[in-house]
N, C-alpha and C positions, 0 to 999 in steps of 0.2 A: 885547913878545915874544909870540909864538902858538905854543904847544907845539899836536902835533899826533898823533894815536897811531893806526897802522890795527892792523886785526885781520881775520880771517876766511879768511886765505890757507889754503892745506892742499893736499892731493894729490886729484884729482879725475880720473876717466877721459874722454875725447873725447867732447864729447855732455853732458856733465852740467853742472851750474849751483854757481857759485859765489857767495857775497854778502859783498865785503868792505862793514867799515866804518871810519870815519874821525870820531874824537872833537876834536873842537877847544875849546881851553882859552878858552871866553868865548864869546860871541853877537857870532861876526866874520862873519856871511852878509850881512848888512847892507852892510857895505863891504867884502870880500873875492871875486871870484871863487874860484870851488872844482874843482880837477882832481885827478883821477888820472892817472900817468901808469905807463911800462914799461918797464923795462930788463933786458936780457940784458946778459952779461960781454960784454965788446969791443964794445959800438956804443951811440949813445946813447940819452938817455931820451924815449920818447917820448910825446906827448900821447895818451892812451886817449877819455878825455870829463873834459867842464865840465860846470860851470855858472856863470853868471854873479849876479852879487849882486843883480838883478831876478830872476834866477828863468830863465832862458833857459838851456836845455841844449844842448850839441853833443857832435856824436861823429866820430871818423876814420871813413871810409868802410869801412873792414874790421869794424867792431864793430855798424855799423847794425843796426837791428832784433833785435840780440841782446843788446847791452848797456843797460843803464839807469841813470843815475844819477838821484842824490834826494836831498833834504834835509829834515832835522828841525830847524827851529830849536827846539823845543823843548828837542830836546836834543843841541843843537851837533852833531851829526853828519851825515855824508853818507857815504852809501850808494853803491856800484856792484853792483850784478845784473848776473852774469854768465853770460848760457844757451848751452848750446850751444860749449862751449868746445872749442878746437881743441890739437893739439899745438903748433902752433907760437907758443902763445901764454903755454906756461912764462915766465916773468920774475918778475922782485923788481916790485910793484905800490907805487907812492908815491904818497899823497896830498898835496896841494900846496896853499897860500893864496895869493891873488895881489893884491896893492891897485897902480891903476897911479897914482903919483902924480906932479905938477907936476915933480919937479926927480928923484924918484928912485925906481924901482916898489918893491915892498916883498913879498920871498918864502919863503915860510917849508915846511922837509919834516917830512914825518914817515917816520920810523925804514922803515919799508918794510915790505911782507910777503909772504912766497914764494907762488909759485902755481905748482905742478907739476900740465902734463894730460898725463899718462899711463895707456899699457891695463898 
């Protein structure tokens, strides 16, 4: 099992930056892809940024050049930097583990954390 815990959500105004993070229970970057993802009430969760268990980051095209993800194997954790935040980008933020394997992938959330951009 991969317990997984983010933090850093809060109320932020349009324009300004936020840095969530994401603790994960063991040194699973090795074999786990790592995403954040987004959901608002009534629609689904959607993919924000990766990164894969080499180390290769992606982002949806709405978050390019503003958002960043990172990781610490040091200390299990990954990181999203997030600049330049828009209203329309309020949602529950969830950090996600991903291993894809032979017979059956393997995915694990963490609890979520709010992000409110409002003036």
């Amino acid at each position: 099992q991969v317990q997984l815990v983010e933090s850093g959500g809060g109320l932020v105004q349009p324009g300004g930056s936020l840095r969530l993070s994401c603790a994960a229970s063991g040194n699973i970057f090795r074999i786990f892809d790592m995403g954040w993802y987004r959901q608002v009430p009534g629609k689904e969760r959607d993919l924000v940024a990766a990164i894969t268990s080499g180390g290769m980051p992606n982002y949806r095209d709405s978050v390019k050049d503003r958002f960043t993800i990172s990781r610490d194997t040091a200390k299990n954790t990954v990181y999203l930097q997030m600049n330049s935040l828009k209203l329309e980008e309020t949602a529950v933020y969830y950090c996600n583990a991903h291993k894809w394997g032979a017979w059956r992938n393997e995915d694990y959330w963490g609890q979520g954390t709010q992000v409110t951009v409002s003036s």
